[in-house]
N, C-alpha and C positions, 0 to 999 in steps of 0.2 A: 859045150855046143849042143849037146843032145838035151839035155836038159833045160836050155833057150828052143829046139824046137819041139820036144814034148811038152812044154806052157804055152807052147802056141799055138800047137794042135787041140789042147786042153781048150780055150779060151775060145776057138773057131764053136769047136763043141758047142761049149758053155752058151754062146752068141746066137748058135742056130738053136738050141733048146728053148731059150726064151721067146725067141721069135715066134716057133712052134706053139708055144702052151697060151700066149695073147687071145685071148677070145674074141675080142673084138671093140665093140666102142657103147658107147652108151653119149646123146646127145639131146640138147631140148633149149628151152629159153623159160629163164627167170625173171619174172617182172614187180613191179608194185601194186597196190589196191586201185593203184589209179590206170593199170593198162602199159604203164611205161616200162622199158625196159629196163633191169638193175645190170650197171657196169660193176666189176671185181667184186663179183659174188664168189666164197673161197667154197668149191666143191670139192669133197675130199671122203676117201674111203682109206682101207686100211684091208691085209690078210693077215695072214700069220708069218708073212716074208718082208710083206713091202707098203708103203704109205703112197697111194696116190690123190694128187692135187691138182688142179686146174684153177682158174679163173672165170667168171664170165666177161665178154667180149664190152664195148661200149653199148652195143643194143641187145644186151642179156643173154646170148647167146654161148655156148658151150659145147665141148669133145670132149671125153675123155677117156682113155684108151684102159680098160684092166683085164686081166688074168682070169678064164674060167672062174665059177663060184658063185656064191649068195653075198650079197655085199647089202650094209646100210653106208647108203647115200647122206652126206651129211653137207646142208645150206647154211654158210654163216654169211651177215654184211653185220658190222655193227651199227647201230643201230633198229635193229630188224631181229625178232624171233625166228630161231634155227629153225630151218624143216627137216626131215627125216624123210627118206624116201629106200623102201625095201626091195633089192631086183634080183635076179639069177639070170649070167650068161653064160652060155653054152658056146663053142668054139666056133669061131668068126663070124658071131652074132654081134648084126647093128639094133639096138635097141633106142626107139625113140622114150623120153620118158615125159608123160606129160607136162603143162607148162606148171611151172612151180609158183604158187603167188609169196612172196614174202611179206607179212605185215609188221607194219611199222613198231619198234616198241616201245607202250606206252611211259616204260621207266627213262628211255634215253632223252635228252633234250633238247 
């Protein structure tokens, strides 16, 4: 029994740390050459702990919540050349990131 509530006391811990160290969000909208918005654009970074992913919405639109740091941003659709985009958040910063154009690529068909 003490050892079911010191893993529980542990994991309250655990739960409000993470909570804590969230820095905040980074958000914006991905579209085409043509102006239009790109739906299930895979946006995704990485630290030295944890892999985050999003999507974008049906009208290109995106949130995505990460952890203090310098992060490269990384745009994949297939069909479409990856973008790269370089940021740094500081704790409970909302960062807009400009709008991202994807262009089309020439090799897919």
């Amino acid at each position: 029994m003490r050892k079911l509530m010191a893993l529980m006391v542990l994991s309250l811990f655990v739960c409000g740390v993470t909570k804590v160290t969230v820095a905040g969000d980074i958000y914006g909208y991905v579209y085409d050459t043509y102006g239009k918005g790109l739906p299930k654009v895979k946006i995704s970074s990485k630290d030295d702990y944890k892999v985050y992913c999003e999507q974008t919405s049906g009208s290109g639109n995106y949130y995505l919540s990460l952890d203090v740091g310098t992060y490269t941003i990384k745009y994949e659709k297939e069909g479409y050349q990856t973008h790269m985009s370089n940021i740094s958040l500081l704790k409970n910063e909302k960062k807009y990131i400009e709008m991202i154009v994807m262009v089309a690529n020439p090799n897919s068909d």
